[in-house]
ZAVEX-387031 format. One record per residue: residue number from 1; residue in one letter; x, y, z of N, C-alpha, C in turn. Coordinates in Angstrom, 3 decimals, padded with zeros to 6 digits. Example, Ala and Ser with C-alpha at 12.3 -4.5 7.8 and 13.67 -1.06 7.14 Angstrom:
BEGIN
site guvo=1&guke=A&n.px=013.190&n.py=-005.690&n.pz=007.800&ca.px=012.300&ca.py=-004.500&ca.pz=007.800&c.px=013.200&c.py=-003.300&c.pz=007.800 .
site guvo=2&guke=S&n.px=012.850&n.py=-002.250&n.pz=007.080&ca.px=013.670&ca.py=-001.060&ca.pz=007.140&c.px=012.900&c.py=000.030&c.pz=007.870 .
***
This chain:
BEGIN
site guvo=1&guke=X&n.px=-000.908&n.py=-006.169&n.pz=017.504&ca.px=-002.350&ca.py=-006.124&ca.pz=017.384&c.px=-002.768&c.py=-004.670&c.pz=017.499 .
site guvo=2&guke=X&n.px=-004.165&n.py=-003.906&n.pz=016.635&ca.px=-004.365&ca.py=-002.940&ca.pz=017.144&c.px=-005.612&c.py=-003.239&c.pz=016.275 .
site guvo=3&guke=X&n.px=-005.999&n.py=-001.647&n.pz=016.655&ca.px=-007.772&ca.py=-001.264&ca.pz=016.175&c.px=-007.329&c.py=-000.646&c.pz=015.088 .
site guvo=4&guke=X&n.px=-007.665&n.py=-000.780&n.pz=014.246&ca.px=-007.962&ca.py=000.063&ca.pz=012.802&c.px=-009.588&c.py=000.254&c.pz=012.456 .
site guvo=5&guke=X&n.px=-009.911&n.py=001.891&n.pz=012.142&ca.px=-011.536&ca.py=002.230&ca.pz=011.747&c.px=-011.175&c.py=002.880&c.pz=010.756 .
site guvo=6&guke=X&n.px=-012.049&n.py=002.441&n.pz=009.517&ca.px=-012.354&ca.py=002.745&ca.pz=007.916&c.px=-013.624&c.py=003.264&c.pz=007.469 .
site guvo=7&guke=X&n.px=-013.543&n.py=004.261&n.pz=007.061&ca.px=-014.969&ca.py=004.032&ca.pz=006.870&c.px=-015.039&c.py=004.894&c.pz=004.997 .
site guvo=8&guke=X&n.px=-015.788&n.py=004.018&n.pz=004.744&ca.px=-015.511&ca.py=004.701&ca.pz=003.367&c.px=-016.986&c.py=004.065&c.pz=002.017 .
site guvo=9&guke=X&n.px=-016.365&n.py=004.227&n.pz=001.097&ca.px=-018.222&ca.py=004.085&ca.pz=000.219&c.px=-017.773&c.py=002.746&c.pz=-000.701 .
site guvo=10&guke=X&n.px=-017.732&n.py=001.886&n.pz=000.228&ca.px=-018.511&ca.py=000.243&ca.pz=-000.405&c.px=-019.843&c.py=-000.214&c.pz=-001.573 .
site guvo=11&guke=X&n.px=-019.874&n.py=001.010&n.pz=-001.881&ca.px=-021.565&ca.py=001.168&ca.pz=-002.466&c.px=-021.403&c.py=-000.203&c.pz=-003.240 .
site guvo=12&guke=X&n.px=-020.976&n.py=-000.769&n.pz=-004.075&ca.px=-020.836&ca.py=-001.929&ca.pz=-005.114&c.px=-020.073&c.py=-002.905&c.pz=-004.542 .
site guvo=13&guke=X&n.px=-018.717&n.py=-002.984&n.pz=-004.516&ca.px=-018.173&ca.py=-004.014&ca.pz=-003.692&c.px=-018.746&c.py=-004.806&c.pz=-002.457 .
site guvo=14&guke=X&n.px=-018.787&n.py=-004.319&n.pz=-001.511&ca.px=-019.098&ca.py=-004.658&ca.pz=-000.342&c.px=-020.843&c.py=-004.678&c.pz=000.212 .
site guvo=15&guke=X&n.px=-021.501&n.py=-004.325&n.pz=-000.991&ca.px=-022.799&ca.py=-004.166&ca.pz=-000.650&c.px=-023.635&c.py=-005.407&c.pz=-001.419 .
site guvo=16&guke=X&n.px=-022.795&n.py=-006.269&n.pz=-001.840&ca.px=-023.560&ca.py=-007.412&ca.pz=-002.415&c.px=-023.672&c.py=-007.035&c.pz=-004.258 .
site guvo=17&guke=X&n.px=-022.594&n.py=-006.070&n.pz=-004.753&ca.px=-023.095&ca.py=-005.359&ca.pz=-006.022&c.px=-023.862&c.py=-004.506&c.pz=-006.236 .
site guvo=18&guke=X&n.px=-024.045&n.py=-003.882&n.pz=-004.916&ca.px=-025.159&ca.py=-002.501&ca.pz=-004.652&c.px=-026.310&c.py=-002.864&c.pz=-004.700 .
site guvo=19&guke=X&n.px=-026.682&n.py=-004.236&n.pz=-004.359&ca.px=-027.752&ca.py=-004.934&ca.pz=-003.892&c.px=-028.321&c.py=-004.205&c.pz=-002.353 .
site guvo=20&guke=X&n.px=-027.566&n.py=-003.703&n.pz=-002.209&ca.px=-028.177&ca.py=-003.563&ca.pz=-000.469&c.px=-027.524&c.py=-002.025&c.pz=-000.083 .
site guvo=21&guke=X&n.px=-028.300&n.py=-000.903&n.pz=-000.550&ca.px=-028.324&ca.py=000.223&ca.pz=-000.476&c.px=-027.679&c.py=001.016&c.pz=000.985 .
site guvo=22&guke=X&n.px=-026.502&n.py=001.815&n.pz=000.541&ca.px=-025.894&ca.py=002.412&ca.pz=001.923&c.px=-026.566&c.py=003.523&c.pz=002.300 .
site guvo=23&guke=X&n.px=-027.338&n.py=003.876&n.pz=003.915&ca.px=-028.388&ca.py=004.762&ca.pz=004.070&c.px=-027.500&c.py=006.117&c.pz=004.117 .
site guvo=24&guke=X&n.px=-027.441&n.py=006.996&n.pz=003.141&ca.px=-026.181&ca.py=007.876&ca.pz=003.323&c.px=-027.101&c.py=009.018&c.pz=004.225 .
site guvo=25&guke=X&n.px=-028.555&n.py=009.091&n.pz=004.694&ca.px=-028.870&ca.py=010.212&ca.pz=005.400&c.px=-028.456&c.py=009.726&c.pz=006.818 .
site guvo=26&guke=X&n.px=-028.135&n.py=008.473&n.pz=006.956&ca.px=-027.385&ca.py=008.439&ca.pz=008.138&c.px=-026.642&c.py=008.974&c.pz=008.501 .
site guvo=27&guke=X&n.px=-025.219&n.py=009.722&n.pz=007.766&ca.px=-024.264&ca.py=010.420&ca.pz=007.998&c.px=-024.624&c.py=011.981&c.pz=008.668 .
site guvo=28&guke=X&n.px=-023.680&n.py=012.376&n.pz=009.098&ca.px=-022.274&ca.py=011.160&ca.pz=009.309&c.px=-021.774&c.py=010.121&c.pz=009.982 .
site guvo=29&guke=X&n.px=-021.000&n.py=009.544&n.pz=009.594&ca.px=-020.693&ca.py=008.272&ca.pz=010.205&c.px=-019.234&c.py=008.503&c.pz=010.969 .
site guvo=30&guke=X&n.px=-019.638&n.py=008.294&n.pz=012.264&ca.px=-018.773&ca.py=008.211&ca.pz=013.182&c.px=-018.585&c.py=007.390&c.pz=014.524 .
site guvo=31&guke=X&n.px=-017.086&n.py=007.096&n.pz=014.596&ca.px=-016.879&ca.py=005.937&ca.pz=015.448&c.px=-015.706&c.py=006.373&c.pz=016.377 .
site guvo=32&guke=X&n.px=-016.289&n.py=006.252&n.pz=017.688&ca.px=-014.726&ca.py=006.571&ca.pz=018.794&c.px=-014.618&c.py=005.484&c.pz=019.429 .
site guvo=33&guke=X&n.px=-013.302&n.py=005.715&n.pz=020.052&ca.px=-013.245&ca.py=004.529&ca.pz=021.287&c.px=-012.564&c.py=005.585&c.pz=022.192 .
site guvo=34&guke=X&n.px=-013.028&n.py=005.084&n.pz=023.418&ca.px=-012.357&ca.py=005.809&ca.pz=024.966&c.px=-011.916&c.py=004.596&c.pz=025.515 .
site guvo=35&guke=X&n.px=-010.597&n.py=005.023&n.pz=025.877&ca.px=-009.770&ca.py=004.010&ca.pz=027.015&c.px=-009.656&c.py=002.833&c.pz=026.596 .
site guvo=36&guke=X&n.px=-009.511&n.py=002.752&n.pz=025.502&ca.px=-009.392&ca.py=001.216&ca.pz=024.691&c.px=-007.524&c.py=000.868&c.pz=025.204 .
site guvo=37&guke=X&n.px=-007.859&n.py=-000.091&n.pz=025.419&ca.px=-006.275&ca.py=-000.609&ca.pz=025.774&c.px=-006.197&c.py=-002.336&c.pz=025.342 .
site guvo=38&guke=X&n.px=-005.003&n.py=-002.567&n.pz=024.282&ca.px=-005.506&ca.py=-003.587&ca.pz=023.470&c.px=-004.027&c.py=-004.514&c.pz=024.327 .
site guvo=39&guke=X&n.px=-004.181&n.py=-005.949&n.pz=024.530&ca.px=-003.291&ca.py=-006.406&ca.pz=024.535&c.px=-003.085&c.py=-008.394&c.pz=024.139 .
site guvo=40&guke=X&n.px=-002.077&n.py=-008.565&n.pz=023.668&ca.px=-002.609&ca.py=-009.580&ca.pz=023.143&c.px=-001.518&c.py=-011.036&c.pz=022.579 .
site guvo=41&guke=X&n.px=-001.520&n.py=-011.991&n.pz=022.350&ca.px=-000.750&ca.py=-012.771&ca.pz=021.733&c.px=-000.258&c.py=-012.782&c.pz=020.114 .
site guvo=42&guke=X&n.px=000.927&n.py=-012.732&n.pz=019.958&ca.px=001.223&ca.py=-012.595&ca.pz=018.546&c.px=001.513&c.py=-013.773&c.pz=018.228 .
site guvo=43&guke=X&n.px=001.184&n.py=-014.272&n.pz=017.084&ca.px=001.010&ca.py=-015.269&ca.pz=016.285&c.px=002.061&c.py=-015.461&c.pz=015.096 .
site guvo=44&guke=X&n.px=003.340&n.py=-015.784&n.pz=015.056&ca.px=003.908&ca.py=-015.742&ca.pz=014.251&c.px=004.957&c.py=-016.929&c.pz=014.207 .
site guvo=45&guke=X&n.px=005.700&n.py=-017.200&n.pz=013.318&ca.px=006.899&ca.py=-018.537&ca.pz=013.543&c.px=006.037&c.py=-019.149&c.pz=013.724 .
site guvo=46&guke=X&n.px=006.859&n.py=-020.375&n.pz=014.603&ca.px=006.388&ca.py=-021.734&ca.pz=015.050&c.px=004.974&c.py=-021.339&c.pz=016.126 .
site guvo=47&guke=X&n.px=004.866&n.py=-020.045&n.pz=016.681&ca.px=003.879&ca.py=-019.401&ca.pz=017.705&c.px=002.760&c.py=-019.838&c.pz=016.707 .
site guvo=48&guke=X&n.px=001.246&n.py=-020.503&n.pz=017.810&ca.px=-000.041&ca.py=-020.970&ca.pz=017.028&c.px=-001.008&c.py=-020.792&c.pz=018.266 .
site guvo=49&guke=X&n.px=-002.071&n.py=-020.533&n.pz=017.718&ca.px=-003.329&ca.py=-020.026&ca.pz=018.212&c.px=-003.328&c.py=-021.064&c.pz=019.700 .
site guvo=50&guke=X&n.px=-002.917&n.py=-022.252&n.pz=019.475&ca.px=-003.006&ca.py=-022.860&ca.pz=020.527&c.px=-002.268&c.py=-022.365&c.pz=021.889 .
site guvo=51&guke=X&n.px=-001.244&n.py=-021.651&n.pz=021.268&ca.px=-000.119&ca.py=-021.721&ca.pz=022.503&c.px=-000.517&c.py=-020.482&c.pz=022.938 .
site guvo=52&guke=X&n.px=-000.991&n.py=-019.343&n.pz=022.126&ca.px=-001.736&ca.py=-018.636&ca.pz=022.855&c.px=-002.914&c.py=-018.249&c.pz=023.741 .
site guvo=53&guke=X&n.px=-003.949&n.py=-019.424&n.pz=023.561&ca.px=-004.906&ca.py=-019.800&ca.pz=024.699&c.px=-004.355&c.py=-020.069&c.pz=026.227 .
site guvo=54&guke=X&n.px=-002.979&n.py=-020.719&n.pz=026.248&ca.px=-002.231&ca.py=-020.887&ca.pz=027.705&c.px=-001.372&c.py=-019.523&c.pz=028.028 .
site guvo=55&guke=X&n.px=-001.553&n.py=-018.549&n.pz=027.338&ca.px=-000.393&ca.py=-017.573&ca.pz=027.452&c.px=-000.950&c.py=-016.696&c.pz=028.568 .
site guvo=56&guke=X&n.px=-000.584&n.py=-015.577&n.pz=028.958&ca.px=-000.694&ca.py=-014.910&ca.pz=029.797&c.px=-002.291&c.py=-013.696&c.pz=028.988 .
site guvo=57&guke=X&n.px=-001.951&n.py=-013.300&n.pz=028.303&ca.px=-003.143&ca.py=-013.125&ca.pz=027.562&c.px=-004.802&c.py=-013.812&c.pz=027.204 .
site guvo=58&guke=X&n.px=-004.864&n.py=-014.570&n.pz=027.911&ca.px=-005.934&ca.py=-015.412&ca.pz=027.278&c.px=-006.477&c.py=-015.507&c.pz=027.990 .
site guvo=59&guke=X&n.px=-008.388&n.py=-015.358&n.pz=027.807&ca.px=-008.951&ca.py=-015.224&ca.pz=029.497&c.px=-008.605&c.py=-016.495&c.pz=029.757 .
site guvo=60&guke=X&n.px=-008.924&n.py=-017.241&n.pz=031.291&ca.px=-008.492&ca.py=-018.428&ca.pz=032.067&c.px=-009.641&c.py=-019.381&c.pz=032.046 .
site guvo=61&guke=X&n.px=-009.018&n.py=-020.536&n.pz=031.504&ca.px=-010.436&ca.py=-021.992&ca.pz=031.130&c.px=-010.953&c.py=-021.434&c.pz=029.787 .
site guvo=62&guke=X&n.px=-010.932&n.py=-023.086&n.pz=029.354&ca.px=-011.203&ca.py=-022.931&ca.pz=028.001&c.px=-012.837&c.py=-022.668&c.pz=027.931 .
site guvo=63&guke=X&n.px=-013.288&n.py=-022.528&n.pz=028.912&ca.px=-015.033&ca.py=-022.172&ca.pz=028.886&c.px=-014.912&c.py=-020.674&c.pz=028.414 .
site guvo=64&guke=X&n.px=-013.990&n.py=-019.962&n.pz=029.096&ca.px=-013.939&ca.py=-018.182&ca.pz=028.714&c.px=-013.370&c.py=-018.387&c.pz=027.145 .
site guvo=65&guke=X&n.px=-012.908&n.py=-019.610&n.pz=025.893&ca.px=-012.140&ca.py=-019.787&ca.pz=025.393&c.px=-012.762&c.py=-019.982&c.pz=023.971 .
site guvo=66&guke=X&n.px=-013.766&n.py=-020.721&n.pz=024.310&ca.px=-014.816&ca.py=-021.340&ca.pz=023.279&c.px=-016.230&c.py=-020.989&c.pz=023.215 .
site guvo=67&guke=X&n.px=-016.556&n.py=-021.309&n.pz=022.092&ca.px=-018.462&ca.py=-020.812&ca.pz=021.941&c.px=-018.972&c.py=-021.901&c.pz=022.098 .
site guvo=68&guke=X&n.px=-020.135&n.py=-021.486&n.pz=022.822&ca.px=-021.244&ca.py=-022.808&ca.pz=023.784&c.px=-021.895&c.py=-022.906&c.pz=021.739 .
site guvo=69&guke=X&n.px=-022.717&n.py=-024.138&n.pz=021.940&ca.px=-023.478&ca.py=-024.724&ca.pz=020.566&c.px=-024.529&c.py=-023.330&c.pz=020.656 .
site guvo=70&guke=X&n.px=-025.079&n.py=-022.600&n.pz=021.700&ca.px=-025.849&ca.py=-021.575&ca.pz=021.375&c.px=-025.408&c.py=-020.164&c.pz=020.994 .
site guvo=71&guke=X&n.px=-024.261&n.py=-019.742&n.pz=021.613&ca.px=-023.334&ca.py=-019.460&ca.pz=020.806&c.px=-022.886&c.py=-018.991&c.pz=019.423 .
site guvo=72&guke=X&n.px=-022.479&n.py=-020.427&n.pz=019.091&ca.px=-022.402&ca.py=-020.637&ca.pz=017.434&c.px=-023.553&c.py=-020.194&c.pz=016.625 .
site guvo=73&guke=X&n.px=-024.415&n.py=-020.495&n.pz=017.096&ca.px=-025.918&ca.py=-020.643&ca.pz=016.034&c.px=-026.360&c.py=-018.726&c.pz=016.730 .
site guvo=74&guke=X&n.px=-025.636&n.py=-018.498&n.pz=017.621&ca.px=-026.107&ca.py=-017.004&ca.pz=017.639&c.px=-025.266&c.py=-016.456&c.pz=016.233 .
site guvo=75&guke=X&n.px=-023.742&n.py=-016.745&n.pz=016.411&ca.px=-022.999&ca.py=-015.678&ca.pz=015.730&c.px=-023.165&c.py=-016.443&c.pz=014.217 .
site guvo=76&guke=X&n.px=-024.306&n.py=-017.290&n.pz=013.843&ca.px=-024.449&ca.py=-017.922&ca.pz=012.726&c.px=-025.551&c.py=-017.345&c.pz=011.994 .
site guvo=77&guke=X&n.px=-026.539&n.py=-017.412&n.pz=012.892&ca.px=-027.832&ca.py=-015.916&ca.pz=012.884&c.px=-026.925&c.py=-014.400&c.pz=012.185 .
site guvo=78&guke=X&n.px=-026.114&n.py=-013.838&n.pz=012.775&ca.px=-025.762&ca.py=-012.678&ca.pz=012.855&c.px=-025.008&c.py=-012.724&c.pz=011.598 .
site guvo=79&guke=X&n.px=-024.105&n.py=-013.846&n.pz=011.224&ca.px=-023.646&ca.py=-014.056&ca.pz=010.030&c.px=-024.450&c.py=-013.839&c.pz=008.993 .
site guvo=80&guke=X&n.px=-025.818&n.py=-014.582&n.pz=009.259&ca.px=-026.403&ca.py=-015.162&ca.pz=008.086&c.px=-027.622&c.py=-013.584&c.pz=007.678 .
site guvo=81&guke=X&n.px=-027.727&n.py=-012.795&n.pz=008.606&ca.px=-028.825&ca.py=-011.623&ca.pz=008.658&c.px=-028.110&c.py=-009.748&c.pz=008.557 .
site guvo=82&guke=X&n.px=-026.562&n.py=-010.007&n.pz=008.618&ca.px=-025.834&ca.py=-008.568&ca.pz=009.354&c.px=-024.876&c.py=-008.913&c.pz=008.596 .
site guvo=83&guke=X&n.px=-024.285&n.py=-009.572&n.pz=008.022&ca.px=-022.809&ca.py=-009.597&ca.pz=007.293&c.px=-023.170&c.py=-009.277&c.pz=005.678 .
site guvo=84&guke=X&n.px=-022.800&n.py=-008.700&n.pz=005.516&ca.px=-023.000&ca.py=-007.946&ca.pz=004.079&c.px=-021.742&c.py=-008.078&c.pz=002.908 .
site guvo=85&guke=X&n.px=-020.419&n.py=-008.613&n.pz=003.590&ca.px=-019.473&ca.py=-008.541&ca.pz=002.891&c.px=-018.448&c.py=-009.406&c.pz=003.906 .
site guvo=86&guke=X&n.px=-017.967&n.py=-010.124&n.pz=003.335&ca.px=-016.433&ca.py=-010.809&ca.pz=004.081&c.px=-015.610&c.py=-010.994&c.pz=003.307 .
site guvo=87&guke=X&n.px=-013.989&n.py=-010.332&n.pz=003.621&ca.px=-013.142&ca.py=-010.605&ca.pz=002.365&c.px=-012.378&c.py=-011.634&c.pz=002.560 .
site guvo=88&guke=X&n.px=-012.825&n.py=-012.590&n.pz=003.359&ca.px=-012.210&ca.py=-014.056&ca.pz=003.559&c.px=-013.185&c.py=-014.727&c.pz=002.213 .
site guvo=89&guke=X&n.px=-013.928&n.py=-014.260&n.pz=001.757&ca.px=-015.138&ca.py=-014.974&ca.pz=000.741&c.px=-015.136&c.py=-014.490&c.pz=-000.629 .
site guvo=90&guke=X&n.px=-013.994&n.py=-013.404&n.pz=-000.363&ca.px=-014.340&ca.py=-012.168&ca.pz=-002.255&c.px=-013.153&c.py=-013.227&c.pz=-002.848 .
site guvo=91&guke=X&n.px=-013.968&n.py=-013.703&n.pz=-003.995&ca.px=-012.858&ca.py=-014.839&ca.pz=-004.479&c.px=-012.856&c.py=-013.554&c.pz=-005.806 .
site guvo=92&guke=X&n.px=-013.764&n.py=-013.187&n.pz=-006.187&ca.px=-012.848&ca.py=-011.582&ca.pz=-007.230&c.px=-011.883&c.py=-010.654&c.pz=-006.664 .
site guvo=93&guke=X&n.px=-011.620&n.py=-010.576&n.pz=-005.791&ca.px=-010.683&ca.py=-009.572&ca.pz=-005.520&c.px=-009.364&c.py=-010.506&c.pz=-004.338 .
site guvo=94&guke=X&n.px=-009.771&n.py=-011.367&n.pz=-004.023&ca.px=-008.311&ca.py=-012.171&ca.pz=-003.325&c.px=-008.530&c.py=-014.180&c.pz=-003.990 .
site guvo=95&guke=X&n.px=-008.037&n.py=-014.399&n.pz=-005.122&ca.px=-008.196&ca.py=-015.413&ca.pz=-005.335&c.px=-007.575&c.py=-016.527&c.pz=-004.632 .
site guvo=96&guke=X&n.px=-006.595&n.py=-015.866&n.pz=-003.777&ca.px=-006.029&ca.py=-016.963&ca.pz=-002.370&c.px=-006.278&c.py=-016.099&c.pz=-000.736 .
site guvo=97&guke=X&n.px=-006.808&n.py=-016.197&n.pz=-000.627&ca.px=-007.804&ca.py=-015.356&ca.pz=000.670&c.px=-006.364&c.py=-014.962&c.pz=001.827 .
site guvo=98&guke=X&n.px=-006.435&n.py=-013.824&n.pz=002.257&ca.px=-005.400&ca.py=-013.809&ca.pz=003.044&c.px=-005.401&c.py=-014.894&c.pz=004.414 .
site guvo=99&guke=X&n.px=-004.277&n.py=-014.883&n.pz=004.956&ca.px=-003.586&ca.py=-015.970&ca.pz=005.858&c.px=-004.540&c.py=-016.127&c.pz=006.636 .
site guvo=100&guke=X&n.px=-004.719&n.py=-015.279&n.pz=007.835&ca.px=-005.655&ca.py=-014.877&ca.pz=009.201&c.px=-007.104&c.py=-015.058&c.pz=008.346 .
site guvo=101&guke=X&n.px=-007.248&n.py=-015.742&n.pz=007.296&ca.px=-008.975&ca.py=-015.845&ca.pz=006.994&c.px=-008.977&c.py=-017.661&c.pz=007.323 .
site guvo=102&guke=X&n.px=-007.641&n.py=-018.272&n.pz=007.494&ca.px=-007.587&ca.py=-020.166&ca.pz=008.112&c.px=-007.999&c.py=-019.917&c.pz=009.118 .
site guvo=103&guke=X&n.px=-008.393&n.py=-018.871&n.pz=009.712&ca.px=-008.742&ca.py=-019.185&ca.pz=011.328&c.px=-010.176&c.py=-018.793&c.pz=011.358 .
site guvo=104&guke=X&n.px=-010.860&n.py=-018.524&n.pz=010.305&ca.px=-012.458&ca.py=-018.348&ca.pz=010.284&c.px=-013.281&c.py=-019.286&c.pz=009.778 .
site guvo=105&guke=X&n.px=-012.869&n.py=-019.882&n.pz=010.998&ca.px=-013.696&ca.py=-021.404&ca.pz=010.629&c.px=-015.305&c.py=-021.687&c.pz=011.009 .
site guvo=106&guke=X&n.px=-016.361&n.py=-020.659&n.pz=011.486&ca.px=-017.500&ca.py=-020.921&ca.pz=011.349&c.px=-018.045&c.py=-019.775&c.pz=010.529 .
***
């Protein structure tokens, strides 16, 4: 697992077809992280999302685990008002969506 930051000119692709204008007097555009320390369950073989919720990695109780119904309808809001592009959804450019997009299920 790690952090990867991109930043680059989506102007057409990723902007809805340049429907939705990138504010370039914003720039520059810059992003740090301090003291980021990532750690995490790998998912591979017979290994499944499930078995990593019990692993040593995973916060403790499935309450730290899951989204409350308010929750959902927050990060459904945020979907539906702030997401500008998802490449679990670009059926022009991945006509079989990569693997890790089965697990974006809301």
């Amino acid at each position: 697992m790690g952090v990867y930051t991109s930043i680059w000119d989506g102007s057409i692709w990723a902007t809805e077809g340049g429907r939705i204008k990138i504010n370039w007097a914003s720039a520059p555009f810059i992003a740090t992280y301090t003291d980021f320390n990532l750690v995490g369950c790998t998912i591979a073989g017979s290994t499944t999302v499930q078995s990593c919720q019990s692993s040593t990695f995973a916060a403790p109780g499935i309450a730290l685990q899951t989204l409350s119904p308010h929750m959902i309808n927050q990060l459904m809001w945020v979907k539906k008002y702030h997401v500008h592009y998802n490449y679990c959804t670009d059926k022009k450019r991945f006509q079989v969506p990569p693997t890790e997009c089965t697990l974006n299920i809301l």
